[in-house]
DRENKOL-134620 format. One record per residue (C-alpha): x, y, z; residue number from 1; chain. Coordinates in nm, 3 decimals. Layout:
// DRENKOL-134620
(node (X Y Z) NUM A),
...
// end
This chain:
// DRENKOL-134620
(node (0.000 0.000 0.000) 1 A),
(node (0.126 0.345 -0.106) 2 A),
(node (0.220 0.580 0.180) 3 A),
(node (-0.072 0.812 0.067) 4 A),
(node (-0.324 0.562 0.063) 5 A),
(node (-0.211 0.447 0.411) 6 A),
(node (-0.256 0.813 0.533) 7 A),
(node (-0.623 0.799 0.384) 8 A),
(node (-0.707 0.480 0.585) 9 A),
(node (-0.603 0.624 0.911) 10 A),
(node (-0.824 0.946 0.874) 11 A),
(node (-1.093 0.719 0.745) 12 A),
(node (-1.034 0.508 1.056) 13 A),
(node (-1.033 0.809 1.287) 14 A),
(node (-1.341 0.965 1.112) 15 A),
(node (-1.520 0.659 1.195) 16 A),
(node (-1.418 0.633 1.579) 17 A),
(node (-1.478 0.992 1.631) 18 A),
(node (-1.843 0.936 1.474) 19 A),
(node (-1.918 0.622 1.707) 20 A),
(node (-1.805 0.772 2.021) 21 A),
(node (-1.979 1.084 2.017) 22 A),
(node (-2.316 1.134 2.166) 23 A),
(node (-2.653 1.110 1.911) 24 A),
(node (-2.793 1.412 1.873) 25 A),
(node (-3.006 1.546 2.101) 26 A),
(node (-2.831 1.311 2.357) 27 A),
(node (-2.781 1.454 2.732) 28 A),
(node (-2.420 1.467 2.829) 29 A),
(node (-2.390 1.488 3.129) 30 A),
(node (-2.205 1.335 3.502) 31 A),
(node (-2.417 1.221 3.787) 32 A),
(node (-2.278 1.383 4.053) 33 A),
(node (-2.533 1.602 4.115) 34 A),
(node (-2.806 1.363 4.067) 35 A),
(node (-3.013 1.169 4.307) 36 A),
(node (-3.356 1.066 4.316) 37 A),
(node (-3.668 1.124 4.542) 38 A),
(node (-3.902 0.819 4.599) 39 A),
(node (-4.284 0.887 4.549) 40 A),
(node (-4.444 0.638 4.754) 41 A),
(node (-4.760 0.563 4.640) 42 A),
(node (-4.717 0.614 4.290) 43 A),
(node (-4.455 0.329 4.279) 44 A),
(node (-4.211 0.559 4.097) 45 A),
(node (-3.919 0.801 4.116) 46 A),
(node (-3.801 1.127 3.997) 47 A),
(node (-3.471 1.184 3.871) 48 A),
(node (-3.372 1.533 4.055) 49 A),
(node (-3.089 1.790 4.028) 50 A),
(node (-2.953 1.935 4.320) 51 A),
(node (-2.727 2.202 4.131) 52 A),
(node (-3.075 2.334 3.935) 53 A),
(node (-3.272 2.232 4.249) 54 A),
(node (-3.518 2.045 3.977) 55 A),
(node (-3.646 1.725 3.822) 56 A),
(node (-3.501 1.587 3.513) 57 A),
(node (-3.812 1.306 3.503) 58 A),
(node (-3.939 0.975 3.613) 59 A),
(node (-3.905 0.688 3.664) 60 A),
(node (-4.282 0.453 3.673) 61 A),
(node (-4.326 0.065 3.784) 62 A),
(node (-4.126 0.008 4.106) 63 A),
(node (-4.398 -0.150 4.300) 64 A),
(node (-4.455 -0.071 4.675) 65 A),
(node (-4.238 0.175 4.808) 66 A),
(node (-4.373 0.263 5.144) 67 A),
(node (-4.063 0.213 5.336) 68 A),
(node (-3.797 0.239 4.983) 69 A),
(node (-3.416 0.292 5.029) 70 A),
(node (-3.158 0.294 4.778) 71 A),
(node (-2.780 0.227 4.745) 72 A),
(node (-2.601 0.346 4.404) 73 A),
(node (-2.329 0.239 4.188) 74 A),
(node (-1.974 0.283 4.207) 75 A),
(node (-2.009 0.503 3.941) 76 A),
(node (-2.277 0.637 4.062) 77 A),
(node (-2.485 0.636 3.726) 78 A),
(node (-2.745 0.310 3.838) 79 A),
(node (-2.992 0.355 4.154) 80 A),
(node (-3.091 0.034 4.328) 81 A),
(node (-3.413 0.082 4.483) 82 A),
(node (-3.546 -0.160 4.769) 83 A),
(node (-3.946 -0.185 4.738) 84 A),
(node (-4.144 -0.315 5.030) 85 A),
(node (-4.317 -0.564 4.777) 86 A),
(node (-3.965 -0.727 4.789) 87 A),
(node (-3.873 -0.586 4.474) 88 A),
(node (-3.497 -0.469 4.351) 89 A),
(node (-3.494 -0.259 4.081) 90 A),
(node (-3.204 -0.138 3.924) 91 A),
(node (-3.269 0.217 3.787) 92 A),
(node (-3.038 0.383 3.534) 93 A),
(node (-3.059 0.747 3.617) 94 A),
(node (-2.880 0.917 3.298) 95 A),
(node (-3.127 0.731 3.040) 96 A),
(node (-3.458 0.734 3.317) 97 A),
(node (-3.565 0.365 3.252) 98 A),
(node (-3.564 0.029 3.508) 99 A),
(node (-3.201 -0.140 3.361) 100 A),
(node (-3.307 -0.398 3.502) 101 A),
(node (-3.609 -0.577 3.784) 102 A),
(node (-3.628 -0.894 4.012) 103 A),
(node (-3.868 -1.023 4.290) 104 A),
(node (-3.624 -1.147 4.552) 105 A),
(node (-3.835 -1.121 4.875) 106 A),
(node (-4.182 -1.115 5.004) 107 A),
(node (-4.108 -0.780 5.216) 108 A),
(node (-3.767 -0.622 5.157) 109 A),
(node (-3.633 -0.323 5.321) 110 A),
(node (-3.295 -0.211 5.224) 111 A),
(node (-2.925 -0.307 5.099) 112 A),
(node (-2.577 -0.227 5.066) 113 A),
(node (-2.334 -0.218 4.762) 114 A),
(node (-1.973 -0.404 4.799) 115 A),
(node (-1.669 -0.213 4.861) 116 A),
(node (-1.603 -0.302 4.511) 117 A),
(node (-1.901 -0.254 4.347) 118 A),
(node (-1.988 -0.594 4.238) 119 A),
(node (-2.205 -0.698 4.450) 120 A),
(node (-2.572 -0.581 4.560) 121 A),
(node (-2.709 -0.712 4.924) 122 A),
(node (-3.062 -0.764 5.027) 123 A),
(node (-3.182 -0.714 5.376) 124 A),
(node (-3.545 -0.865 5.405) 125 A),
(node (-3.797 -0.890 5.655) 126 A),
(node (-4.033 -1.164 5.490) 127 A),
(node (-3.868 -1.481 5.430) 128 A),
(node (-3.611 -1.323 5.617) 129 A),
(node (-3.218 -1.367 5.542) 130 A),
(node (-2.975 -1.186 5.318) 131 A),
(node (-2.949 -1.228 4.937) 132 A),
(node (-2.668 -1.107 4.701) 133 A),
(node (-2.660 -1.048 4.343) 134 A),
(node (-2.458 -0.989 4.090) 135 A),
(node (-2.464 -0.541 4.052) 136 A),
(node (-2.440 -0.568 3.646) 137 A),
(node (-2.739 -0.839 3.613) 138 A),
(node (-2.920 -0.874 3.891) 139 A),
(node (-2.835 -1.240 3.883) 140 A),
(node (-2.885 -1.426 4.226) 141 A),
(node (-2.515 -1.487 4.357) 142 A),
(node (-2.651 -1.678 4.730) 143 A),
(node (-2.959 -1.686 4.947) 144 A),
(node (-2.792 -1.667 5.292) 145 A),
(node (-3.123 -1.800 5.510) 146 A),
(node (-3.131 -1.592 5.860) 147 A),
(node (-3.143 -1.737 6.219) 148 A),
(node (-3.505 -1.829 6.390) 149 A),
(node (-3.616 -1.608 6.647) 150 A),
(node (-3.806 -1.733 6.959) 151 A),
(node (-4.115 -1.801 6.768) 152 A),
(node (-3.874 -2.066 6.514) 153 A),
(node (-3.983 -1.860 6.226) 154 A),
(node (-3.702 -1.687 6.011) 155 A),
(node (-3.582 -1.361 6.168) 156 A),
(node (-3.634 -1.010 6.002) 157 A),
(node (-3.275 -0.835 5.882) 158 A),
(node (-3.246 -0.510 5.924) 159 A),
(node (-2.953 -0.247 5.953) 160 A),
(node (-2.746 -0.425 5.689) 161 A),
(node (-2.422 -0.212 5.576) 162 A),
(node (-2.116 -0.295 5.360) 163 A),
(node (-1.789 -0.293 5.590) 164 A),
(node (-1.466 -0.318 5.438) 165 A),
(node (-1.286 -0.640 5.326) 166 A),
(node (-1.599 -0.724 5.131) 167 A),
(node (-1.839 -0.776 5.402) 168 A),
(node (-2.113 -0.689 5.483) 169 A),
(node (-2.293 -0.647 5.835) 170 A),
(node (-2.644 -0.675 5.944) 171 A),
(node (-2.864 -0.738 6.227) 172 A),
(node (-3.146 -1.011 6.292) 173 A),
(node (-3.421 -0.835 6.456) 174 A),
(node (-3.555 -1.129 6.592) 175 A),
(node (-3.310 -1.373 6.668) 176 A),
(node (-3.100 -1.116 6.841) 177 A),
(node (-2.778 -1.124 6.664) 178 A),
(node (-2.516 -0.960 6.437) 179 A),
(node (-2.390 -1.089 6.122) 180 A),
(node (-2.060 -1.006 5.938) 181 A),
(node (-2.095 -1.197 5.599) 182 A),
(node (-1.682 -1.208 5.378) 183 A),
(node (-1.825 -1.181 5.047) 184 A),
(node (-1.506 -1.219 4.854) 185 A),
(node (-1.662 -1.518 4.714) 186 A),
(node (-2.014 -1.432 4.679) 187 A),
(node (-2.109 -1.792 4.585) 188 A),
(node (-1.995 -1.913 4.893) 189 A),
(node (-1.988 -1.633 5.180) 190 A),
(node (-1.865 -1.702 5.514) 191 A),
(node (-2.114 -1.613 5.808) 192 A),
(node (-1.934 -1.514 6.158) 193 A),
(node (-2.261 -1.469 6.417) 194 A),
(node (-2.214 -1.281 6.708) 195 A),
(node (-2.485 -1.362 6.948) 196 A),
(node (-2.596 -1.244 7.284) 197 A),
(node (-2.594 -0.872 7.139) 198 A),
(node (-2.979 -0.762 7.304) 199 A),
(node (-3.276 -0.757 7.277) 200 A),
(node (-3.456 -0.686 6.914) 201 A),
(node (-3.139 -0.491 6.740) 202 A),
(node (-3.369 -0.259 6.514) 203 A),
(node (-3.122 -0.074 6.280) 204 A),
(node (-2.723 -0.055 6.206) 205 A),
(node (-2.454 0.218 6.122) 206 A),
(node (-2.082 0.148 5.998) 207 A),
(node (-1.889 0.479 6.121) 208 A),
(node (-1.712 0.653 5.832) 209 A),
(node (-1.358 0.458 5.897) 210 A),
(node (-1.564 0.159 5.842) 211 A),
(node (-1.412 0.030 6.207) 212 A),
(node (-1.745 0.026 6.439) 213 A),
(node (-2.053 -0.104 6.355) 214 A),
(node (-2.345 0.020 6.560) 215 A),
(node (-2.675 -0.172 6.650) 216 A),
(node (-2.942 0.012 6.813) 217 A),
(node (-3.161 -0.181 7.046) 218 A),
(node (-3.556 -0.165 7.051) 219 A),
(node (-3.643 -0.408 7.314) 220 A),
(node (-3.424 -0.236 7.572) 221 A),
(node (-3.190 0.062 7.645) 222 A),
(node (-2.882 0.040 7.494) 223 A),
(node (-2.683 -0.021 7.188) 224 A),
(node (-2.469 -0.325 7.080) 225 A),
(node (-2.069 -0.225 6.948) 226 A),
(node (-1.882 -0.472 6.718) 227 A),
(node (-1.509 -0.351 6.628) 228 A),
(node (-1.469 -0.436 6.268) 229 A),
(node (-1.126 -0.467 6.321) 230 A),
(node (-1.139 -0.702 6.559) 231 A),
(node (-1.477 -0.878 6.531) 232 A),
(node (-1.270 -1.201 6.772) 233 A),
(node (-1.345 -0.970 7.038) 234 A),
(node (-1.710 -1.014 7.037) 235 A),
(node (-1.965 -0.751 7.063) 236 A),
(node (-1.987 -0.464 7.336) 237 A),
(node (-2.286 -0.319 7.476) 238 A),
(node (-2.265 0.062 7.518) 239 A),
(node (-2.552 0.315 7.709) 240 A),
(node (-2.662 0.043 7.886) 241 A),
(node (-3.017 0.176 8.057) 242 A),
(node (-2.999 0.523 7.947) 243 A),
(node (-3.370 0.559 8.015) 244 A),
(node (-3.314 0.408 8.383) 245 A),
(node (-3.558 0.500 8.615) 246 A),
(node (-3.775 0.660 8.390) 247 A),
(node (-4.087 0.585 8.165) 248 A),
(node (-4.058 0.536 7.777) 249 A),
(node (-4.297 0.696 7.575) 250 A),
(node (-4.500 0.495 7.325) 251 A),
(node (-4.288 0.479 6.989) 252 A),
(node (-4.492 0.558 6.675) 253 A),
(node (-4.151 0.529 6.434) 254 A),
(node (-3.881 0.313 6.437) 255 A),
(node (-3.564 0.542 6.456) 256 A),
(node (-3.330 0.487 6.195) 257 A),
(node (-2.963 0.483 6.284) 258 A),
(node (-2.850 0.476 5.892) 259 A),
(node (-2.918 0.869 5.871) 260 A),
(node (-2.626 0.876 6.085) 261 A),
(node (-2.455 1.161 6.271) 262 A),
(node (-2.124 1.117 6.316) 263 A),
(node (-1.984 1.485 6.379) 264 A),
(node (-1.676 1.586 6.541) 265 A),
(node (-1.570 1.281 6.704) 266 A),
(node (-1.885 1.199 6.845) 267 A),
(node (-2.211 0.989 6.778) 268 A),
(node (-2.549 1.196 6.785) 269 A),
(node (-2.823 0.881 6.805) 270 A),
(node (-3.205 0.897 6.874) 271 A),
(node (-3.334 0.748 7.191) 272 A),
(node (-3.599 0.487 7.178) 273 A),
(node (-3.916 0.622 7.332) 274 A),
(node (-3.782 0.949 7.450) 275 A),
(node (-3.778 1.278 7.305) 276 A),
(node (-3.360 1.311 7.322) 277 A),
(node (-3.108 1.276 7.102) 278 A),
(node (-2.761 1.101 7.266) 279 A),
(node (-2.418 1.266 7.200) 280 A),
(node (-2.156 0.977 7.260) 281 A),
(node (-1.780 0.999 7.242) 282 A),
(node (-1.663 0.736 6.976) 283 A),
(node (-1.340 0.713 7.177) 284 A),
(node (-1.457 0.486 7.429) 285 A),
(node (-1.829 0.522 7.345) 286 A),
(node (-1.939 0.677 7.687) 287 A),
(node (-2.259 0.918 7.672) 288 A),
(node (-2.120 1.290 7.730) 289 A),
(node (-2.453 1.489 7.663) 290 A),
(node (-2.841 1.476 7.626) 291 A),
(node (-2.997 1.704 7.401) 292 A),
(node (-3.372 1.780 7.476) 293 A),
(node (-3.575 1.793 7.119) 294 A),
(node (-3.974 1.888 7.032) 295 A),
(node (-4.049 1.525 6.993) 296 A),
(node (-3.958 1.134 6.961) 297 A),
(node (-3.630 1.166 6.704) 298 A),
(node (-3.657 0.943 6.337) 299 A),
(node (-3.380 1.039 6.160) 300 A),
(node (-3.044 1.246 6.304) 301 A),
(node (-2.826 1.355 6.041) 302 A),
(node (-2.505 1.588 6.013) 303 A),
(node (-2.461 1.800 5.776) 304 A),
(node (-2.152 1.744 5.602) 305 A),
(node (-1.892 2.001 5.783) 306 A),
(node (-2.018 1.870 6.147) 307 A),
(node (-2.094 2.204 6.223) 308 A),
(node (-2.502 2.107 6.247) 309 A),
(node (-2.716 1.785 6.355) 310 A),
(node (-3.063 1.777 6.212) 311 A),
(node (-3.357 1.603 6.359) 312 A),
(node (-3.692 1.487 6.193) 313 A),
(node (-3.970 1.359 6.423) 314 A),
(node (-4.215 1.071 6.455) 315 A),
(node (-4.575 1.183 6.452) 316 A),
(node (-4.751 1.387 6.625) 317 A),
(node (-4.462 1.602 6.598) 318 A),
(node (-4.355 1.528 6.231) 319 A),
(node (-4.483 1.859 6.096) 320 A),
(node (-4.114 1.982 6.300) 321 A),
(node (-3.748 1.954 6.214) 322 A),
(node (-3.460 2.101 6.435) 323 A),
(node (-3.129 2.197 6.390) 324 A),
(node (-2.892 2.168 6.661) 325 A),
(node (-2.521 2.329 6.712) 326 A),
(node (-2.261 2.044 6.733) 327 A),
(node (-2.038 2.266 6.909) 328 A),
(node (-2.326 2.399 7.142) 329 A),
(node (-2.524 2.087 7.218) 330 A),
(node (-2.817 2.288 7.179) 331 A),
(node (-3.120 2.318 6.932) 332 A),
(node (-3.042 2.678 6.750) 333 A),
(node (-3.343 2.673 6.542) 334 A),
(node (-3.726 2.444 6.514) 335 A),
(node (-3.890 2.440 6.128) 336 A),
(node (-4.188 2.361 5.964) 337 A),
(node (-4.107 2.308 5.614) 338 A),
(node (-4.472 2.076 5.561) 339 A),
(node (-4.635 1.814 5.699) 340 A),
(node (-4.508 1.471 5.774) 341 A),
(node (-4.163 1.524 5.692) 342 A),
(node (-4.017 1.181 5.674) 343 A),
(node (-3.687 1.235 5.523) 344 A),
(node (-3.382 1.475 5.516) 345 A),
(node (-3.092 1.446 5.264) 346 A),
(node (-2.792 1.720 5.208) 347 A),
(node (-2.603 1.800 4.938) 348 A),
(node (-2.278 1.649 4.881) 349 A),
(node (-2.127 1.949 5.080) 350 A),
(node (-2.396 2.060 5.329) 351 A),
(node (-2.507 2.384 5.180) 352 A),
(node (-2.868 2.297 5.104) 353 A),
(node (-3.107 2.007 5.295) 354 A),
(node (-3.345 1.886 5.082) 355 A),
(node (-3.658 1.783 5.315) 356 A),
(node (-3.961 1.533 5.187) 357 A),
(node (-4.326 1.688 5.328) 358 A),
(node (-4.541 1.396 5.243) 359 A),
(node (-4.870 1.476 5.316) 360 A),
(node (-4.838 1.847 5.094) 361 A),
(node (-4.647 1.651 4.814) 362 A),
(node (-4.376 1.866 4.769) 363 A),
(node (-3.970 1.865 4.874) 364 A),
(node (-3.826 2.159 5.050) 365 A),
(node (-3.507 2.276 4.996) 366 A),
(node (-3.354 2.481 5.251) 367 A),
(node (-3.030 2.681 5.254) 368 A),
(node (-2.851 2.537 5.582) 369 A),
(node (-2.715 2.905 5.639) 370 A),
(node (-3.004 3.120 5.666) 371 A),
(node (-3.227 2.837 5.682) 372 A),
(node (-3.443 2.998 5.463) 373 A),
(node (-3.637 2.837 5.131) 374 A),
(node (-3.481 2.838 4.831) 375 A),
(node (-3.674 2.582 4.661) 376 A),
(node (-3.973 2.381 4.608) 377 A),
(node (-4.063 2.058 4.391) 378 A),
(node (-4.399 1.910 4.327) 379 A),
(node (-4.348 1.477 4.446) 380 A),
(node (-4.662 1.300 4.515) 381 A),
(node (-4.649 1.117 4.891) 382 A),
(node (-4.220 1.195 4.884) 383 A),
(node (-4.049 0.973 5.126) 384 A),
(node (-3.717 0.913 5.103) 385 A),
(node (-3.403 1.102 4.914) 386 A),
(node (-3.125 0.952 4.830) 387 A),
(node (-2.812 1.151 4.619) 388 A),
(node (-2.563 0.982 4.438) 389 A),
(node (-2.300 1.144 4.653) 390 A),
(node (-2.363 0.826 4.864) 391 A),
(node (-2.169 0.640 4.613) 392 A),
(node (-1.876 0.749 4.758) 393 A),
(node (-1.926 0.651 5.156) 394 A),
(node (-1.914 0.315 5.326) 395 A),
(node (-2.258 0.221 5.520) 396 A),
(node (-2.488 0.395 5.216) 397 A),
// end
């Protein structure tokens, strides 16, 4: 071939490449960094939201029941998998708006993880119980890890399941009263360690930001149940043992959920069970240093991202309310209404916004975490939980 000709084949060859790789027209190019998406619970759908343009880019229909929804994301943060009540997984590609892909794995399912590396997707489930894991490209079943009867011999719930490093993942059996750490480095075969003995009715789980502790909140009695990650050998560790001593617990309307957690400035902010107080703990040696008296029985406790602020949601009758309160002060510094039955709050990657679910007006709040002023409303029908893609990123979302 003449040297000219070969010249010719290359451009020809480039032309070609450069034609396939760039986007069709009319295509939207774009990261999803700034994405996320807000569940609408009784429509059985999602919307695809923007927290830089504080909009929706559309939605997403056919995801079943999603009265108590969570999601986990993608490594790369471009594929939402959404946990419906009706058991249903549904894998949810946010740049192109469509289900990627959809199985049944449970008769009521409440949550999951994502591996450290990416591969794998866990199921926490309440009816048959037990833990599955799939494959995070296909949804194809990888093991169905059975739980632990409780005292009634049926199959206990999961609940508070979070990946740990070393691809595990930790949960806790409601029920049965324990905490597993499952070694998923071979996901067809993963190795259960069970740590029994841990209290009464563990309700919900948080992996610190190290990934070291992993924190079980109790239901059936005061306290909280402490595994060290690093050392699992060691067994588990009860911590706040009887912080309600002595006095009565109010009837709980709302589970509190540790996974909103608040880990700010070296210490754990945590909802109390039954009482209208939110526990500041050291996370040296996990000793309570400071009550913080709040309008009503705490759901979620969240920091925003700089640990400068803790905010609080409520269980009804007070869910109308959220609260901000000054890490540094150990004081509430400001009470909201942003709507009625707020039953979510979710910041932006870098805490200068909170975007706030008001169920019963259908509409999400967004509030400026400085002036704590409005900036932004979006029409959701029934909007429960919100969930950004900057989750990607941390262990224990």
């Amino acid at each position: 071939m003449r040297r000219n000709d070969l010249a010719w084949c290359r451009i020809a060859a480039l032309a070609l490449f450069t034609a396939a790789a760039a986007p069709a027209p009319g295509a939207d190019l774009r990261g999803t960094g700034d994405l996320g998406v807000v569940i609408e619970r009784a429509a059985g759908r999602v919307q695809v939201v923007d927290t830089t343009a504080r909009g929706s880019l559309g939605s997403v229909e056919g995801l079943g029941d999603l009265s108590h929804a969570s999601v986990v994301f993608s490594r790369d943060a471009r594929f939402a998998y959404v946990f419906g009540r009706d058991g249903g997984l549904t894998k949810v590609d946010l740049l192109e708006r469509r289900i990627a892909a959809r199985v049944m794995q449970a008769g009521n399912s409440i949550g999951g993880a994502v591996s450290q590396d990416g591969r794998i997707v866990a199921a926490q489930n309440y009816t048959p119980g037990g833990i599955k894991l799939f494959d995070a490209a296909t949804l194809e079943l990888l093991a169905d890890i059975p739980s632990a009867p409780g005292s009634d011999g049926k199959p206990s719930k999961v609940v508070g399941l979070a990946d740990a490093p070393g691809q595990r993942f930790v949960a806790s059996l409601f029920d049965a009263g324990e905490i597993w750490v499952i070694d998923a480095r071979n996901p067809r075969a993963p190795k259960v360690e069970r740590h029994r003995d841990v209290g009464k009715q563990p309700y919900d789980g948080l992996v610190t930001p190290d990934g070291r502790w992993y924190l079980a909140g109790l239901f059936g009695e005061d306290g909280l149940a402490l595994l060290d990650l690093w050392h699992p050998e060691r067994g588990v560790q009860r911590v706040l043992p009887g912080y309600g001593r002595g006095e009565e617990k109010l009837p709980v309307y709302k589970m509190p959920h540790l996974r909103g957690w608040a880990i700010a400035g070296g210490y754990a902010w945590l909802p109390a069970v039954g009482r209208h107080e939110v526990l500041v703990v050291d996370t040296r040696d996990w000793r309570e240093v400071a009550r913080v008296k709040v309008a009503g029985q705490p759901v979620f406790v969240i920091a925003r991202p700089d640990a400068r602020q803790v905010w609080v949601n409520f269980a009804f009758p007070d869910n109308g309310r959220v609260q901000v309160i000054d890490a540094e002060k150990r004081a509430v510094i400001a009470s909201l209404e942003p709507g009625r039955a707020v039953l979510h709050l979710e910041f932006t990657p870098r805490g200068e916004e909170v975007w706030i679910s008001a169920r019963d007006d259908d509409r999400v709040v967004v509030v400026d975490t400085a002036t704590l002023a409005i900036v932004a409303t979006l029409r959701a029908e029934s909007p429960s939980g919100i969930f950004f893609t900057s989750r990607a990123a941390r262990m224990g979302f």
